[in-house]
N, C-alpha and C positions, 0 to 999 in steps of 0.2 A: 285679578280679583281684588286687586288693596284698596279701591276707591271704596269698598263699600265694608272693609273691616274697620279694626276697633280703632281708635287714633293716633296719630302715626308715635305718639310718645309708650306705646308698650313697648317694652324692654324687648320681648321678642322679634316683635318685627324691624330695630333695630339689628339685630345679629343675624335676620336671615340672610339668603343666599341674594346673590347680584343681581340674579335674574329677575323683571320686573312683575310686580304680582305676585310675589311669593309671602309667605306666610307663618307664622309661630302655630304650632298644631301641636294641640293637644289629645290623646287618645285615653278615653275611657270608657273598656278599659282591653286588655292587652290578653284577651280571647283569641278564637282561630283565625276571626277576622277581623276586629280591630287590629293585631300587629300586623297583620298583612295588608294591611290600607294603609296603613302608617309608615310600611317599609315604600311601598308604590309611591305615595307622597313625597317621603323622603329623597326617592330619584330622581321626581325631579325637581331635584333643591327649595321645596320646602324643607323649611327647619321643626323638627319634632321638638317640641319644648321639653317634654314630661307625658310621661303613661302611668296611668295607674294599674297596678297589678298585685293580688288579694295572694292568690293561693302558688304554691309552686311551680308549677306548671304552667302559670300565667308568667309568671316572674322569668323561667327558664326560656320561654318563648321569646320575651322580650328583650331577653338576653341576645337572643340568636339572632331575630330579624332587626331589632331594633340597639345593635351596639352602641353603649356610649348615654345612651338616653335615660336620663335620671326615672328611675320612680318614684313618684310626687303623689300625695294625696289630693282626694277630687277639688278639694278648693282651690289649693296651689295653684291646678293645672287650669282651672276656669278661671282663676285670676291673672293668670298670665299668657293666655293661647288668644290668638286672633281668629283659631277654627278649632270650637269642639267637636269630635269627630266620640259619639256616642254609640258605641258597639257593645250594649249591654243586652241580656234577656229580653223579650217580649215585655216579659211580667213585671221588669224593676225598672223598664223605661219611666213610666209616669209617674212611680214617687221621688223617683231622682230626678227629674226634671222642676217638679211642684217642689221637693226641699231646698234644691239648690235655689228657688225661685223665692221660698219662702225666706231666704238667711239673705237675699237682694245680692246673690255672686252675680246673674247672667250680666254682661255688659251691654249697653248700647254699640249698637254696630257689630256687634260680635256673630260670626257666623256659626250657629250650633248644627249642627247635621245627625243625623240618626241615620243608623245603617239597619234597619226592623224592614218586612215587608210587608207584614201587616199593618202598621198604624202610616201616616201621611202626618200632613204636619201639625194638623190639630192636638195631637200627644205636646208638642210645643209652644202651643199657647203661653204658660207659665216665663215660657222666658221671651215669647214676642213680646208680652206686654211690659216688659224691662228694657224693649228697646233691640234683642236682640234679634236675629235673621232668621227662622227658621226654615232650614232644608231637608226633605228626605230623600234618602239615596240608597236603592237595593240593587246589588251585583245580583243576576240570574247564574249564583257558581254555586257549590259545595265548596267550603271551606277544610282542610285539616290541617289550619296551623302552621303550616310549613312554605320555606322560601320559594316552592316550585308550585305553590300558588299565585305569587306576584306575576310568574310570567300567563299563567291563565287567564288575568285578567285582560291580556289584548284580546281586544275584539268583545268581550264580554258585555254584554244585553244589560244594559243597568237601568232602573227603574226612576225615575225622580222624579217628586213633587215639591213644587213651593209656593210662594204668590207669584202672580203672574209676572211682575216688577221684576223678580231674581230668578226666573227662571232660568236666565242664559246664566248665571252663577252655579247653579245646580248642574247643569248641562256642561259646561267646562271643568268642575270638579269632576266629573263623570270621564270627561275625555281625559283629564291628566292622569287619572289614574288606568286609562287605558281602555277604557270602556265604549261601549255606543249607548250614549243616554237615547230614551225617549220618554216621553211625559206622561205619566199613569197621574190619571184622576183622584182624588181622597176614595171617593165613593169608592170606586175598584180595587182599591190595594187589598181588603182581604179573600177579596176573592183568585187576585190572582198570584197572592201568596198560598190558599189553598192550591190553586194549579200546580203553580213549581214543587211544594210540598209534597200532594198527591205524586207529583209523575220522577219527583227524586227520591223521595225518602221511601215511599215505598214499592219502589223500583228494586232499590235496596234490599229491603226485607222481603220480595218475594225471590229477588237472585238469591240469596243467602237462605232461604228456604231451600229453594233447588239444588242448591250444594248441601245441602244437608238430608235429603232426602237421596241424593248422589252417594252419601258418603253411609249412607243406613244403609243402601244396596250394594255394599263393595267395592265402589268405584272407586282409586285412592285420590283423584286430583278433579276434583268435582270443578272446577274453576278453570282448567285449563279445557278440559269439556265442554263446557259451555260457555268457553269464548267465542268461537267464530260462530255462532251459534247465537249468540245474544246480539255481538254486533253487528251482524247481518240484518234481525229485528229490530233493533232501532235504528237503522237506518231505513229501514222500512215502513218504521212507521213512523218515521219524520219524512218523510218524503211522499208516500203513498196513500197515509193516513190510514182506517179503517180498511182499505183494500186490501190492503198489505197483507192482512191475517191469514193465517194458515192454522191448520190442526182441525183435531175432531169435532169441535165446535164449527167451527164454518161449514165443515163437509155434512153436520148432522148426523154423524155416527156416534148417538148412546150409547151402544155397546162398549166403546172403546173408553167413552167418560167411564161407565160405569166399572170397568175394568182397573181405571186409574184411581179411583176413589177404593175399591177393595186393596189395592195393590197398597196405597198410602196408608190405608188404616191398618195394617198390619204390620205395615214398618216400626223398628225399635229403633232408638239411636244407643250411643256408646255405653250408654249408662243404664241401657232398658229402658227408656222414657218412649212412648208411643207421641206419633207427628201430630199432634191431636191439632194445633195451630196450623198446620200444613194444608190439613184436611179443610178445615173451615176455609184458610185463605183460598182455594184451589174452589170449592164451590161457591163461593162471591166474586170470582172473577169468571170462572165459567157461566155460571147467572148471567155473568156483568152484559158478557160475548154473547152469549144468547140473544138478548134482548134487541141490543145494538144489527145483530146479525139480520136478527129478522125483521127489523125497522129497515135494513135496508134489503131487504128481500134475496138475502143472500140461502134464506130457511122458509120453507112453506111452515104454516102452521102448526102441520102435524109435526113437522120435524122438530119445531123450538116446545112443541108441547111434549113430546118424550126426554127431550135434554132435563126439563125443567121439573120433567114427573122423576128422573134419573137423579137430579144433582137435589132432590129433596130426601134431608138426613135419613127419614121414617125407613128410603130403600135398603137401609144395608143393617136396621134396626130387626128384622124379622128373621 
C-alpha cells in the first residue's frame, strides 16, 4: 500500500518494518476498537506511530494491546502517520475530521480510514479535499477491548467503502487485518449498520432480559440455562432463517402467550423492581413473530388475530 501514502520522507515510514508496504499508523483514538485494529496492524509490522488516548481506561488499554506506543495528541499523530485509523464515536467523527481539516493537518496522500458503519466516506470529504485518501472500513464483530479480540478478527465480514480508484487499498487493509472485505455502497451503510446493530446489540438486551427474568424466578445460573438453548437458536436461524422458529407464536397457541405475559408481569427482581421492560420487550417481539408468521402462512388468520388481541396491553389491564 506505500505507493499511494504520504511521501516517502515521513519520519514514520522511514522506521517501519522491512516488509514492503508497510506503514507509520496512527490510531485515534485507543477505544475497544481502535487499540485492537491497531494491535492486528501492528502484526503485521506496520509500525504504530502514536495513539491517542483521553480517559483511563483508554490509556490502560493501550498499554495492554498497544505496548511501547507513545500517546501523542491528535495533531502529532496526523502529522506523522501515513494511515489515520479514526475509531472515534458516530457523533464526534464529523467535527474531528472538519477541525483537523479546518487547522490544514490532513496531508496529501495520507490514508485516513474510519472504522463507523454508519457514515461511508463522504464524513471525509474535509480531508479529501487536502489531498488526503479517504477509506471506510467496518469489522461485522463486537468489540470489548481486549487481545482476544485480534484473533476474532480472522475471517471477520468487514464492510469497506472508497472511491473506486482505492478500493483495492481498502480491501487489503481489510485483509491485513484479517478480515473478508466486501464493498458496501455510501447509500447502504446506514442501513446495514441498522442490521448488525439490530441483530447484535439487541440480541444482547433481550438474552440479558431472559437471565433476568431466569433469576426473578429462582433459577441461580440463568446463563448457563440458556446456553444450549440460545446456541442452538442462532444457529438456526443463521441457517434456516424464519423456518427455524419455534414456540407458541408459530404454533398459535394464545393461551400460552397469555400465560407468559401474566407470569412476567408479576415478576419482581432483587430489589422489588417489576420486569416492566421485559414485558413490553416480550410483546414487540411476539407482535414482531406474528406478523412475519402469518405472512408466511405459517398462522391462519384467526390464529394471528387472537395472538395479536392477547399480546395487546388492555388484556391484562381489566
Amino acid at each position: 500500500m506505500s505507493e499511494t501514502s504520504a511521501n516517502s520522507s515521513t519520519p514514520s515510514k522511514a522506521s517501519a518494518g522491512s516488509r514492503p508496504g508497510r506503514l507509520g499508523v496512527g490510531i485515534i483514538s485507543a477505544g475497544r476498537v481502535g487499540a485492537v485494529l491497531g494491535s492486528a496492524l501492528r502484526a503485521v509490522d506496520h509500525q504504530v506511530i502514536g495513539v491517542h488516548a483521553v480517559s483511563e481506561a483508554s490509556r490502560e488499554r493501550a498499554e495492554a494491546l498497544l505496548p511501547g506506543v507513545p500517546v501523542l495528541d491528535v495533531e502529532e499523530i496526523v502529522e506523522r502517520a501515513e494511515l489515520v485509523m479514526l475509531a472515534v464515536p458516530d457523533d464526534a467523527l464529523a467535527t474531528l475530521v472538519k477541525g483537523l481539516a479546518d487547522l490544514g493537518r490532513w496531508q496529501p496522500g495520507q490514508l485516513v480510514v474510519h472504522t463507523s458503519g454508519r457514515y461511508g466516506i463522504g464524513i471525509l470529504e474535509p480531508a479529501r479535499r487536502l489531498g488526503a485518501i479517504p477509506l471506510a472500513l467496518h469489522p461485522a464483530m463486537t468489540f470489548g477491548g481486549f487481545s482476544t479480540d485480534v484473533a476474532r478478527l480472522t475471517g471477520c465480514p468487514m464492510a469497506v467503502t472508497a472511491p473506486d480508484a482505492v478500493l483495492p487499498i481498502a480491501q487489503a487493509l481489510a485483509v491485513e487485518l484479517g478480515g473478508e472485505p466486501f464493498a458496501l455502497e455510501e447509500s447502504a451503510r446506514p442501513a446495514y449498520h441498522a442490521a448488525l446493530a439490530h441483530g447484535a446489540n439487541h440480541l444482547l438486551t433481550v438474552v440479558t432480559q431472559a437471565v433476568r427474568v431466569l433469576a426473578a424466578a429462582g433459577v441461580e445460573d440463568g446463563a448457563a440455562t440458556l446456553g444450549p438453548l440460545l446456541a442452538a437458536a442462532l444457529d438456526r436461524a443463521l441457517h434456516e432463517g424464519e423456518a427455524g422458529l419455534t414456540g407458541p407464536v408459530s404454533r398459535g397457541d394464545a393461551g400460552t402467550v397469555a400465560a407468559h405475559l401474566e407470569a412476567l408481569s408479576s415478576l419482581r427482581d432483587g430489589e422489588g423492581h417489576g420486569l416492566d421492560d421485559v414485558v413490553a420487550s416480550y410483546r414487540q417481539m411476539a407482535t414482531a413473530a406474528t406478523e412475519r408468521c402469518e405472512a408466511a402462512g405459517r398462522l391462519t388468520a384467526e390464529q394471528a388475530l387472537r395472538l395479536r388481541e392477547t399480546l395487546t396491553p388492555e388484556q391484562l389491564e381489566h
